[in-house]
C-alpha positions in Angstrom: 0.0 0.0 0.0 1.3 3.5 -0.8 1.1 6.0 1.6 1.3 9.9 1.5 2.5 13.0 3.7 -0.3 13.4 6.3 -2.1 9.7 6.1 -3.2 8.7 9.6 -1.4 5.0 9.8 -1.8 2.4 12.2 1.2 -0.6 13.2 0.3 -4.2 12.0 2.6 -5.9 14.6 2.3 -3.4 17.4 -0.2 -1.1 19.0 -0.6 2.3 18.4 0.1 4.8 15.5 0.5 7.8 13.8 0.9 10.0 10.9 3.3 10.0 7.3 5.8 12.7 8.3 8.2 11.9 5.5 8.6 9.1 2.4 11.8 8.1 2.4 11.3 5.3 -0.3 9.3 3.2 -1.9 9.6 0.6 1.2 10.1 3.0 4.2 8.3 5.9 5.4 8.8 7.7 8.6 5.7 7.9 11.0 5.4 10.6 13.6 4.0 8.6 17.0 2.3 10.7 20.0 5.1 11.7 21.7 6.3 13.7 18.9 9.3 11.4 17.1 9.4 10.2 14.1 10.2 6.5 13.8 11.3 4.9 10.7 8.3 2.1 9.5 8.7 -0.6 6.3 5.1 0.6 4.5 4.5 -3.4 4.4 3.9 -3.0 8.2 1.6 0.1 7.8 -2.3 -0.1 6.9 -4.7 3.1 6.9 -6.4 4.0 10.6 -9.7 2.3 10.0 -11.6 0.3 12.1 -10.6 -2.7 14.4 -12.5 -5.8 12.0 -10.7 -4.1 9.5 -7.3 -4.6 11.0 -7.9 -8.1 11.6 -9.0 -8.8 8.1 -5.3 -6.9 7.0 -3.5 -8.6 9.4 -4.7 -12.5 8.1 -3.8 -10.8 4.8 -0.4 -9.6 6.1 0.6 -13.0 7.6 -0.4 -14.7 4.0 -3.3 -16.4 5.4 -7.0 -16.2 6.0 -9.2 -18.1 8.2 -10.5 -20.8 5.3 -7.5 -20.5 2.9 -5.5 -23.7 3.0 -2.4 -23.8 4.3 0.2 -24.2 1.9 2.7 -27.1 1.0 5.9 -26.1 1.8 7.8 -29.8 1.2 8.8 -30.3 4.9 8.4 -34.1 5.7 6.9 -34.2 9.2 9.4 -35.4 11.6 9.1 -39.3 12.5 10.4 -41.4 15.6 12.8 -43.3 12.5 14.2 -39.6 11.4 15.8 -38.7 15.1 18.7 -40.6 16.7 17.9 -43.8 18.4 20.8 -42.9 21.4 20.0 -42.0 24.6 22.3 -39.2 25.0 24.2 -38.4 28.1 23.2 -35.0 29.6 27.0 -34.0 28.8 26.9 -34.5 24.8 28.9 -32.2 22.9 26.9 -29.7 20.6 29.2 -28.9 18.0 27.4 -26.7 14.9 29.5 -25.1 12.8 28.9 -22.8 9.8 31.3 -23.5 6.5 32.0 -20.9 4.0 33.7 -22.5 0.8 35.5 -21.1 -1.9 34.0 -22.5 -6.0 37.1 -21.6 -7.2 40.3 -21.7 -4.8 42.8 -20.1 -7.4 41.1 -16.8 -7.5 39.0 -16.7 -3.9 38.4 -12.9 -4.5 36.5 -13.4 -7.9 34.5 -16.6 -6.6 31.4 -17.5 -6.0 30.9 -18.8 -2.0 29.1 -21.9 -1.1 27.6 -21.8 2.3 27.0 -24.7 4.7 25.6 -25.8 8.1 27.7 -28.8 9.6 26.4 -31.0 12.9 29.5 -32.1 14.0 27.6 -33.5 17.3 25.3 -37.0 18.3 22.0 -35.0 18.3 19.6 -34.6 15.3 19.0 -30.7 15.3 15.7 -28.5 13.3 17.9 -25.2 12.5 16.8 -22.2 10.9 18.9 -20.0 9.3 18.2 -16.1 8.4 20.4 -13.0 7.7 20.5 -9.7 8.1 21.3 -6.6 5.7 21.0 -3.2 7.2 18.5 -3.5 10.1 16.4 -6.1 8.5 16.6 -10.0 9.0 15.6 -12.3 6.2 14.9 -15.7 5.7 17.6 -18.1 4.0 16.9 -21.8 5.3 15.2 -24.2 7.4 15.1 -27.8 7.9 16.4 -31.1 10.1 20.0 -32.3 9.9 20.8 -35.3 10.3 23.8 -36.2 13.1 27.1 -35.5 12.4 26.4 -34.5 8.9 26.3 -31.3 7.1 24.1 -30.0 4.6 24.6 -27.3 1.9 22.9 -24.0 2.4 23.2 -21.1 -0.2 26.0 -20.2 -3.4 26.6 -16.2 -2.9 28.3 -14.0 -5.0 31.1 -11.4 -3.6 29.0 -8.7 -4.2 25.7 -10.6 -2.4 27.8 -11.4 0.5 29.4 -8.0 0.8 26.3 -6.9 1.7 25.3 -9.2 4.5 26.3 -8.2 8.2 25.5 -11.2 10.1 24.0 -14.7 9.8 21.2 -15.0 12.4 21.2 -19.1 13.4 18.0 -20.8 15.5 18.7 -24.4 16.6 17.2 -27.3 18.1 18.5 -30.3 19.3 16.2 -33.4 19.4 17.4 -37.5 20.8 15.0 -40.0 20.6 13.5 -41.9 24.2 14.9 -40.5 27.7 16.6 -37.3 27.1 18.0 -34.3 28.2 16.1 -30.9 27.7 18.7 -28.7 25.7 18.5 -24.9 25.9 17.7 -23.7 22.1 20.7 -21.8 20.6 19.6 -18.3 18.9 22.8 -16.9 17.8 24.2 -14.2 15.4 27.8 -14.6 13.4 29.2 -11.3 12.2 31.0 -11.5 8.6 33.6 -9.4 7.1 33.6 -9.8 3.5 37.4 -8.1 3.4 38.2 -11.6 5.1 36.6 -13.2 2.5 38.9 -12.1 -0.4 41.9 -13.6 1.6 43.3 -17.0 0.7 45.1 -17.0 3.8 41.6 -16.9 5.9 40.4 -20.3 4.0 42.0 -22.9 6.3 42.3 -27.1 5.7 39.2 -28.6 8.2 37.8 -31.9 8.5 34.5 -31.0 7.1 35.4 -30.4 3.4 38.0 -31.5 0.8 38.6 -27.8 -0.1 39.8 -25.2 2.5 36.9 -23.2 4.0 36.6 -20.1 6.3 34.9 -22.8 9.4 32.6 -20.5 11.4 31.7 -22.1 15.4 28.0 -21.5 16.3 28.0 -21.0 20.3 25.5 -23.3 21.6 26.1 -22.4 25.4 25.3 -18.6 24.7 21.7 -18.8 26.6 23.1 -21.0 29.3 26.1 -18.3 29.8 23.8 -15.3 29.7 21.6 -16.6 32.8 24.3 -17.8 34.5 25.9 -14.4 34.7 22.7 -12.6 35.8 22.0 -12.8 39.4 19.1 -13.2 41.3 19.4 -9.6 42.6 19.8 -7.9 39.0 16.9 -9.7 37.8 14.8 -8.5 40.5 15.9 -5.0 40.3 14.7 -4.9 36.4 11.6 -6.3 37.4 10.7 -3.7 39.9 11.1 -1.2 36.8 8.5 -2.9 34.7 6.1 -2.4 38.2 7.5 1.1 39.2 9.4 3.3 37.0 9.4 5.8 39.9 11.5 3.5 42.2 15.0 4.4 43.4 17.4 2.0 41.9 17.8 -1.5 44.5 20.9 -1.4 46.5 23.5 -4.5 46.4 24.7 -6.1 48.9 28.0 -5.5 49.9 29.4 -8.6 49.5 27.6 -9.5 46.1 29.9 -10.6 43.2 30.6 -8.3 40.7 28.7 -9.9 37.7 30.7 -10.4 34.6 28.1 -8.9 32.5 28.3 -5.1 33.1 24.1 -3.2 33.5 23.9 -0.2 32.2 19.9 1.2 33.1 19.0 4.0 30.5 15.7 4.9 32.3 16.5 8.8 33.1 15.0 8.4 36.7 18.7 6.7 36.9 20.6 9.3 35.0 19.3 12.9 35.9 18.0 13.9 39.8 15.6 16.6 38.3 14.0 15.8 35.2 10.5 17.0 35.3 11.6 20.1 33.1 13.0 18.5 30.5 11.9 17.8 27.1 11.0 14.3 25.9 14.5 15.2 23.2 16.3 16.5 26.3 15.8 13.4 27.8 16.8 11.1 24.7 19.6 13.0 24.4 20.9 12.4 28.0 20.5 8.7 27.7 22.0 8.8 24.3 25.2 10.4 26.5 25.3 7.7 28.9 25.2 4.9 25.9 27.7 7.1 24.3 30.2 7.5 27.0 29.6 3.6 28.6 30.5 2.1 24.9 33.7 4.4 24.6 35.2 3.3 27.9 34.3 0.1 27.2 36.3 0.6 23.9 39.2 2.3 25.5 40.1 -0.8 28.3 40.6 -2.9 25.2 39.1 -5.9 26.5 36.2 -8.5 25.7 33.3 -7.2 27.4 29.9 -7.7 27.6 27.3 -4.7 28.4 23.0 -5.0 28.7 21.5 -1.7 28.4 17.9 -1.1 29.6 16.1 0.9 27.3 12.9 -0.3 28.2 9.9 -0.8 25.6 8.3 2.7 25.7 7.7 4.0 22.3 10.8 2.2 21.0 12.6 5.4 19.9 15.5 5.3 22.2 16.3 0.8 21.6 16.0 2.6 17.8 18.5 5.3 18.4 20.6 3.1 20.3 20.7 0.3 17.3 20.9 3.2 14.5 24.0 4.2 16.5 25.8 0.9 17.1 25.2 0.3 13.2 26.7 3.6 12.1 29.8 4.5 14.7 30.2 0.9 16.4 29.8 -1.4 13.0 32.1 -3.8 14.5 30.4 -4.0 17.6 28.1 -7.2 17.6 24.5 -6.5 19.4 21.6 -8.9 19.9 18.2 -8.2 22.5 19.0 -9.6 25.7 18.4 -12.3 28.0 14.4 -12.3 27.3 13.8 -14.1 30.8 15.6 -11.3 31.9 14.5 -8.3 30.5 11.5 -9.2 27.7 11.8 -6.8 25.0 13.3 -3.9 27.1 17.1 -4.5 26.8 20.2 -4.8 24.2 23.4 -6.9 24.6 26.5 -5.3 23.7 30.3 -7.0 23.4 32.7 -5.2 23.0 36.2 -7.1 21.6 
């Protein structure tokens, strides 16, 4: 649907609205919410501000289904008791998933075409979805089951196709047939530098592939490491937020162990004493400061580091401003939402190499 300067829009996927302030392209436009900001929205996302039957009807159109269309045949066997490994595996099994990148033609790597692949090098059967993302959008590439300890070939990109992906965004499951251990699902994003890419040097001898590949490890502890570093008390001082945004910040005790991931709360209760005469772009720009000067430090110690800053849901205009920022002055800083037991939607994990 096209949209023009002034149309009162509504969100498909969220609550709320606004109006057109600005067409940027034929895909985005910016919307100007109640609080003044303008947020950039993909028009797909967008329908006119009409009435509430009518949103339902756009959003069964939206999600490419109605309530009495068939669902479609997408060729994915259902999974059987025969497809899934017969082992009982011990709660200890490895979880080895690794992501290949191989070269069609070794004698002139920087002129190639690349041949992707996802390799279970472990004992479980695994479903897997793979996505990735250009600019600040995530697409779909591949999704399927993989058989243990094999691999399976994913996608042939060009230089130029690859140059312009920033990271591959992996979902995983891992299944074992009879009594098993429940396995924390891996969600998990892998940077790529295309510059790399054009270097024989990078493309290394492996046990996966006759050729030399660029072997990519997908960290299937991340969710277990992420809790484990969050402490009882942290997680009940966010909580209290989500109740009371008016409540002083919880006080640690003094013998608590300094947690390995550093907190950073953005909510300007924690950042300015006297705020009630600010402006709401006062404000933003204050905890755009704090973001700003946290991530520099952080920078300047040189060190791996991990950071959560709590944005909070709100109207979404400072998580935007903080993502806009680490995609435009901290490109080589890798960024996913955090812990969502944690924090639901209101928080983004930094690390900093």
């Amino acid at each position: 649907m096209k949209f023009k300067v002034g149309d009162k829009v509504k969100f498909l996927n969220d609550t709320g609205g606004g109006t057109v302030s600005e067409i940027i392209d034929n895909k985005v436009v910016n919307v100007r919410i109640e609080d003044g900001f303008d947020v950039p929205v993909l028009a797909s996302e967008l329908i006119g501000d009409i009435n509430e039957d009518q949103l339902i009807e756009k959003q069964d159109e939206y999600s490419g289904r109605t309530e009495n269309a068939p669902v479609a045949d997408t060729g994915q066997r259902e999974v059987k008791d025969s497809d899934i490994s017969s082992k009982n595996l011990p709660e200890e099994t490895l979880k080895n998933i690794y992501f290949g990148i191989v070269s069609e033609d070794e004698s002139v790597i920087y002129n190639s075409d690349l041949n992707t692949y996802i390799v279970n090098d472990s004992d479980f059967y695994i479903f897997y979805v793979i996505g990735y993302q250009e600019k600040d959008s995530f697409f779909y590439l591949k999704s399927g089951i993989l058989e243990a300890n094999t691999k399976e070939y994913v996608k042939t990109f060009t230089q130029r196709e690859i140059s312009k992906i920033k990271k591959f965004h992996f979902q995983i499951l891992f299944l074992s047939k009879g009594r098993y251990f429940p396995q924390h699902p891996v969600n998990e994003n892998i940077g790529i530098s295309s510059i790399s890419l054009y270097k024989e040097s990078n493309y290394k001898e492996n046990e996966f592939f006759e050729k030399k590949a660029v072997i990519f490890k997908i960290d299937c502890d991340n969710f277990e490491n992420e809790l484990e570093r969050i402490t009882d008390d942290e997680i009940v001082h966010v909580k209290t937020y989500k109740d009371k945004k008016d409540i002083s910040k919880a006080e640690k005790p003094a013998n608590k162990q300094k947690s390995e991931i550093e907190e950073v709360d953005l909510h300007i209760g924690e950042i300015s004493d006297d705020y009630s005469g600010l402006s709401d772009g006062e404000k933003l720009n204050l905890q755009l400061n704090r973001f700003y000067s946290v991530i520099d430090k952080a920078i300047s110690e040189k060190r791996r580091k991990k950071i959560v800053f709590i944005h909070g849901v709100g109207n979404g205009k400072l998580k935007y401003e903080i993502r806009k920022a680490l995609d435009d002055k901290y490109s080589d800083l890798e960024y996913q939402d955090a812990s969502f037991k944690a924090y639901g939607f209101g928080a983004t994990l930094v690390t900093v190499r």
